[in-house]
C-alpha positions in Angstrom: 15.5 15.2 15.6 16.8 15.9 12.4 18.4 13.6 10.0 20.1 14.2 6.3 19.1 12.4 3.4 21.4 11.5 0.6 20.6 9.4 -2.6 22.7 8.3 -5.1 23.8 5.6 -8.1 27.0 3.9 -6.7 28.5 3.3 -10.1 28.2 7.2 -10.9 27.9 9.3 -8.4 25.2 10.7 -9.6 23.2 12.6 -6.4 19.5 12.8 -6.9 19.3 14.0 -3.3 21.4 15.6 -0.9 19.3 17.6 2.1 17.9 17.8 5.8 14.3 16.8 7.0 13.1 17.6 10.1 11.6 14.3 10.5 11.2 10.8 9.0 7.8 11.7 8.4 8.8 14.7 6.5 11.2 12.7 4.5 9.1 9.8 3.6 6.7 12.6 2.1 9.3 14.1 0.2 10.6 10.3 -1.1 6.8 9.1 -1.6 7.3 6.3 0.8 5.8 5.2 3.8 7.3 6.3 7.2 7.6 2.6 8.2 10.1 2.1 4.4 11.6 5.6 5.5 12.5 4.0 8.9 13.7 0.5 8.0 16.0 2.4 5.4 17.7 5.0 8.4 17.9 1.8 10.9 19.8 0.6 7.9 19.0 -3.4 9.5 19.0 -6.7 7.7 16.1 -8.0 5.7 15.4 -11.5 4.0 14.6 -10.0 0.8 16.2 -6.2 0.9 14.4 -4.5 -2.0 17.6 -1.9 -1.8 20.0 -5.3 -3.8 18.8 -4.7 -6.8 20.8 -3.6 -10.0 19.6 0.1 -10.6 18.6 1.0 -7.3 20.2 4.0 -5.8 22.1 4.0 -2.4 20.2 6.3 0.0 22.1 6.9 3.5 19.7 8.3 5.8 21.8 9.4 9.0 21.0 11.6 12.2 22.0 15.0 12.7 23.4 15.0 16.1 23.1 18.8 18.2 26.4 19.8 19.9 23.8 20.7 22.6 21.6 18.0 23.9 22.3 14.5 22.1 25.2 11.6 21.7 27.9 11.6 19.2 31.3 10.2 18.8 34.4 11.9 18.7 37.4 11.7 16.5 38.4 8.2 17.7 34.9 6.4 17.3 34.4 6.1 21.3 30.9 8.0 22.4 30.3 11.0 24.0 27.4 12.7 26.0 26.6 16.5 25.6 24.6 18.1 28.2 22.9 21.5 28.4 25.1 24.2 30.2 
């Protein structure tokens, strides 16, 4: 599964990443983070103390890349869809 990695400062807009990885594992190597941080980040779930709060930190949106072929999306309207092989 693919997924696209983009990071960011908020307040500028500056992007200091914007590409694809073929894996988390791939991706954590790239960032020089561990697959578990990598993973936490893409599940994008709630922690006690969320190292991603403070001031400087950039944002970084880690998000799926969905195939038109084999995997679930969502349409226009938010409601999900199943793709299947043909």
């Amino acid at each position: 599964m693919r997924f696209h990695c983009k990071i960011y400062h908020s307040d500028t807009n500056y992007v200091l990443m914007n590409q694809e990885f073929d894996n988390l594992t791939d991706l954590a190597k790239s960032l020089g983070l561990t697959y578990n941080q990598v993973a936490d980040i893409s599940s994008k779930k709630k922690r006690k103390k969320d190292y991603r709060c403070f001031k400087y930190f950039p944002t970084i949106e880690i998000n799926k890349i969905y195939n038109n072929n084999n995997t679930r999306g969502t349409d226009e309207n938010g409601k999900t869809e199943t793709n299947s092989k043909s």
